[in-house]
N, CA, C and O of each residue as an XYZ file, in Angstrom:
328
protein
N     -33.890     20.627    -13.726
C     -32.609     20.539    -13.029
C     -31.992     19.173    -13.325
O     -32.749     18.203    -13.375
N     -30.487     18.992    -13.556
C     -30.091     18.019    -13.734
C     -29.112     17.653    -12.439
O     -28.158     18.347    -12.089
N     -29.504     16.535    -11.861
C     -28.308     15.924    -10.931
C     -26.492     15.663    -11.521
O     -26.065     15.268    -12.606
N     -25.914     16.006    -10.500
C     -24.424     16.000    -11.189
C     -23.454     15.329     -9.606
O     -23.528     15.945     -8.542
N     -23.023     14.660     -9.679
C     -22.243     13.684     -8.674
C     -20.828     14.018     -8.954
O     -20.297     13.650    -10.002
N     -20.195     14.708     -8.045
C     -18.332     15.266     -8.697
C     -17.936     14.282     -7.485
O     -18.730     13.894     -6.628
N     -16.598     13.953     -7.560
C     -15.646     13.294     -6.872
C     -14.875     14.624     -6.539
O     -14.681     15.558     -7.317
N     -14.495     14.531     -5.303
C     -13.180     15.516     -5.248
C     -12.309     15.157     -4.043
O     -12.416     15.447     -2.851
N     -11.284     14.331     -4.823
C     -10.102     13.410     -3.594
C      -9.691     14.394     -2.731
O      -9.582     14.007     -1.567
N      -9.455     15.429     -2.917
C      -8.842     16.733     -2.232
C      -9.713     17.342     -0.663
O      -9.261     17.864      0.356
N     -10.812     17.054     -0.991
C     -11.854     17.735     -0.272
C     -12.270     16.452      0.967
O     -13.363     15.885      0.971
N     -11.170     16.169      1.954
C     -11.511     15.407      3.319
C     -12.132     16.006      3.949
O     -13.332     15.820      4.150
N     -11.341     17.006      4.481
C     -11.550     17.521      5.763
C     -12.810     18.695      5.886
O     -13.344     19.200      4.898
N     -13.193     19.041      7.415
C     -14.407     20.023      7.331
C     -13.767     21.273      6.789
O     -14.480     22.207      6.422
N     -12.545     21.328      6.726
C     -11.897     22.634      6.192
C     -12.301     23.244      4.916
O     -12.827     24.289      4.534
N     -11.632     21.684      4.198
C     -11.632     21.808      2.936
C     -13.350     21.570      2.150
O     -13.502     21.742      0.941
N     -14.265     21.249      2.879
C     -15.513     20.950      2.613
C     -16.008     22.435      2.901
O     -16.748     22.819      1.995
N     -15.840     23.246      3.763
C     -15.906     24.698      3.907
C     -15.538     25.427      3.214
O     -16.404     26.211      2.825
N     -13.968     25.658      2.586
C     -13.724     26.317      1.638
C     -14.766     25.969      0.045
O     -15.337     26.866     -0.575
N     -14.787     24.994     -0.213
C     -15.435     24.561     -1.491
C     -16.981     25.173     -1.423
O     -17.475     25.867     -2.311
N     -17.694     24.749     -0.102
C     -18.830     25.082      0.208
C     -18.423     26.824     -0.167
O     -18.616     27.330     -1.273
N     -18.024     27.313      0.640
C     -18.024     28.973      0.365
C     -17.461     29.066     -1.373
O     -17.599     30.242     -1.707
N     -17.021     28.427     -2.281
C     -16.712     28.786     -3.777
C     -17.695     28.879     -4.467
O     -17.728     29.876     -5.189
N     -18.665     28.083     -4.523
C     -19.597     27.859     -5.056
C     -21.159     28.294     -4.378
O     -22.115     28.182     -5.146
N     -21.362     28.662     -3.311
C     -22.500     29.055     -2.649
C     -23.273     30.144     -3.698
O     -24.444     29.981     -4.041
N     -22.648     30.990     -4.038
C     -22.889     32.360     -4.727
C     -22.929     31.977     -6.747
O     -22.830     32.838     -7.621
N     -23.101     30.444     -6.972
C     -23.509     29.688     -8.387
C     -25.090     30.340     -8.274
O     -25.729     29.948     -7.298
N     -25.655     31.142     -9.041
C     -27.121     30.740     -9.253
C     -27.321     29.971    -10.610
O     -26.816     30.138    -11.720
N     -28.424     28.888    -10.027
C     -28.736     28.035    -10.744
C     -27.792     26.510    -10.074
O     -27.457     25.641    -10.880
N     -27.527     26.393     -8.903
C     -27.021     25.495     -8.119
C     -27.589     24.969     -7.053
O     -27.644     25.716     -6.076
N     -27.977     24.031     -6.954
C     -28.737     23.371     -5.313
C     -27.692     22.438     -4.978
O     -27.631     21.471     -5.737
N     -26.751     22.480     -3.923
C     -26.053     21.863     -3.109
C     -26.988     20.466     -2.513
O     -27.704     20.814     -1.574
N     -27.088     19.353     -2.776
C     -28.033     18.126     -2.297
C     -27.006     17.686     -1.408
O     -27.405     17.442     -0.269
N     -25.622     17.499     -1.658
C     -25.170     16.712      0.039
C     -23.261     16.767     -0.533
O     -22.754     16.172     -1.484
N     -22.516     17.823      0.602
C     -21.647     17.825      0.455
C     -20.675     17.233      1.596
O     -20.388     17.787      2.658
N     -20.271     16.083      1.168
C     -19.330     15.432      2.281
C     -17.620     15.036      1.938
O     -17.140     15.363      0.853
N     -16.952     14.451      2.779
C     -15.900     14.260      2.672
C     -15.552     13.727      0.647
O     -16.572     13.137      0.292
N     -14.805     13.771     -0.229
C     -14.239     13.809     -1.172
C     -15.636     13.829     -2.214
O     -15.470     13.696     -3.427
N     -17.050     14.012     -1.615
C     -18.213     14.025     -2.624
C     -18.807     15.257     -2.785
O     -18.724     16.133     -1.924
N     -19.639     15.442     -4.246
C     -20.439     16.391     -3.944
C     -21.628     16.135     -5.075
O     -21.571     16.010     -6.299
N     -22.844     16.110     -4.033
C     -23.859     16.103     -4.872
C     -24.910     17.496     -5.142
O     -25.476     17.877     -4.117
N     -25.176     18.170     -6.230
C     -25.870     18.807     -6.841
C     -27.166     18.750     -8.207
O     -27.236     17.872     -9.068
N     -27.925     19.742     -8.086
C     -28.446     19.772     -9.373
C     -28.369     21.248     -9.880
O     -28.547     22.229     -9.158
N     -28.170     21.270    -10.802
C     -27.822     22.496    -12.198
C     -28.748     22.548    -12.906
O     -29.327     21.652    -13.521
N     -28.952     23.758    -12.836
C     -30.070     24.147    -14.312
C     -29.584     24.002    -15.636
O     -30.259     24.230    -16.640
N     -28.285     23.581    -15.625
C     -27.907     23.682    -17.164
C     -26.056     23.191    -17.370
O     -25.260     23.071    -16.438
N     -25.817     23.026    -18.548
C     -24.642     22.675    -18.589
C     -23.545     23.501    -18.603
O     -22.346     23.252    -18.480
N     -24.036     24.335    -18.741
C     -23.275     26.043    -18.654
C     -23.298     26.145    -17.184
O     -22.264     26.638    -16.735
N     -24.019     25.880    -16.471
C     -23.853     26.039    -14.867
C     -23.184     24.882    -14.029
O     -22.727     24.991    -12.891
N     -23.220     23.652    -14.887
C     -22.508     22.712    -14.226
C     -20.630     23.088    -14.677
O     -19.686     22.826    -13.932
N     -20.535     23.668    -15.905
C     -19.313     24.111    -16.276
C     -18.498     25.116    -15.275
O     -17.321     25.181    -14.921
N     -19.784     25.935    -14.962
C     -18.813     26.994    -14.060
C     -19.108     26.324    -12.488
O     -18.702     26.847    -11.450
N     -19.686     25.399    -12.541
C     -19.291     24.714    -10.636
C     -18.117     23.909    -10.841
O     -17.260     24.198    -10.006
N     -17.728     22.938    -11.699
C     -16.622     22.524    -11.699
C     -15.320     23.252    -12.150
O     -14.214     22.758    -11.931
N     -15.528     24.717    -12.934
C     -14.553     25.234    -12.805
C     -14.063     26.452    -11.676
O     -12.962     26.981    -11.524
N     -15.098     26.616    -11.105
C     -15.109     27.412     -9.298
C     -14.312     26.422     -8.677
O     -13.202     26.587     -8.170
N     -14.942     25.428     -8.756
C     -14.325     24.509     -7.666
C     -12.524     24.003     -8.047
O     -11.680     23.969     -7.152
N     -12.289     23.740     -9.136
C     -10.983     23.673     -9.584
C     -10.258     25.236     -9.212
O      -9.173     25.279     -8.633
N     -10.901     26.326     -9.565
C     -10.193     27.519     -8.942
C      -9.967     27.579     -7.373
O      -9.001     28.235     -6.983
N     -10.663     27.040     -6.575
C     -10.465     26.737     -5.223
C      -9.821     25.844     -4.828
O      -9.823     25.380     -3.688
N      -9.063     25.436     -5.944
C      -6.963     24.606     -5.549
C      -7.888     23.292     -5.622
O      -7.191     22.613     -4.868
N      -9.247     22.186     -6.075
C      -9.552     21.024     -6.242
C      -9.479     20.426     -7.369
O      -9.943     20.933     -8.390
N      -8.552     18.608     -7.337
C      -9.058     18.020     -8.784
C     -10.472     17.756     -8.772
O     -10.978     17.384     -7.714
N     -11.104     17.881     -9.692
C     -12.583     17.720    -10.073
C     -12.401     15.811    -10.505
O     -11.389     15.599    -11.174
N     -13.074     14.802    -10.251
C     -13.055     13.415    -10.919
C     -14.556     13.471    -10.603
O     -15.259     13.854     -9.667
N     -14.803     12.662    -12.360
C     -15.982     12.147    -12.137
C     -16.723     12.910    -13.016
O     -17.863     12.453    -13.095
N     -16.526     14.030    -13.814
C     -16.429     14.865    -14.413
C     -16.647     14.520    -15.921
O     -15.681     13.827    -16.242
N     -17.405     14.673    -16.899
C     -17.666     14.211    -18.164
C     -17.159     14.992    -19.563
O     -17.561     14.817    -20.713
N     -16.408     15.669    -19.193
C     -15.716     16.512    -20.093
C     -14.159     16.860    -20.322
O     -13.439     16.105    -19.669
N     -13.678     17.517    -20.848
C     -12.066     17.148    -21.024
C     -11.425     17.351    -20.082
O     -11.467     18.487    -19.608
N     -10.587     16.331    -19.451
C      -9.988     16.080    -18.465
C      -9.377     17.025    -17.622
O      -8.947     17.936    -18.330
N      -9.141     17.224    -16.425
C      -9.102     18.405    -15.643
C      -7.607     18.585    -15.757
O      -7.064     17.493    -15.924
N      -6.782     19.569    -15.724
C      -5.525     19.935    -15.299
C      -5.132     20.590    -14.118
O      -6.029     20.655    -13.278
N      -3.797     21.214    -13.733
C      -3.745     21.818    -12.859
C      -3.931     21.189    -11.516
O      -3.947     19.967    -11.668
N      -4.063     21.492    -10.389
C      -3.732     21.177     -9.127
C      -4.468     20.074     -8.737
O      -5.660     19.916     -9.000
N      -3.751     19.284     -8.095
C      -4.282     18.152     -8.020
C      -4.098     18.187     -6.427
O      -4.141     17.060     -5.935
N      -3.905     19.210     -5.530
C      -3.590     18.750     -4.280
C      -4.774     19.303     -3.122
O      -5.106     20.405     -3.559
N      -5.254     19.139     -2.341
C      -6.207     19.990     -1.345
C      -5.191     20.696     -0.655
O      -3.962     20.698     -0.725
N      -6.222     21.431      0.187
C      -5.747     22.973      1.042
C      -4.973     22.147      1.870
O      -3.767     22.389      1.929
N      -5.474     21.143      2.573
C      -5.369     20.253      3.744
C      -3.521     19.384      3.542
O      -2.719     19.219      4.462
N      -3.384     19.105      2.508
C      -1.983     17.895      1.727
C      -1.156     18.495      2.201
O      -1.227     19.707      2.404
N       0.018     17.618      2.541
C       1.293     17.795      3.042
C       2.107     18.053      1.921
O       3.313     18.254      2.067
């Protein structure tokens, strides 16, 4: 398993830490280690599985930072933003 540390500015609130939590729950090959306000720590069996957690999680309206691959597009705002 490899550890993977995402940033996600979007993801304050328990809302938005709930929604994300429910996107990704149903990854096999994902261990959730500690999901808090704009962090998220995991380990992945593989890079193919870290690919599809950061792109679940970008489908669930989050910018991904922190991220080692070509730069994220698309929504940059949380559920939560005015």
């Amino acid at each position: 398993m490899k550890n993977v540390e995402l940033n996600i500015p979007g993801m304050q609130s328990a809302h938005c830490q709930t929604r994300v939590s429910d996107a990704i729950k149903n990854i096999d090959g994902v261990k959730v280690e500690k999901l808090e306000s704009t962090k998220l720590s995991a380990s992945v069996e593989s890079e193919e599985i870290k690919e599809e957690l950061v792109e679940t999680i970008k489908r669930a309206g989050y910018k991904v930072e922190g991220y080692d691959s070509e730069k994220e597009s698309g929504s940059s705002a949380s559920c939560c933003s005015n």
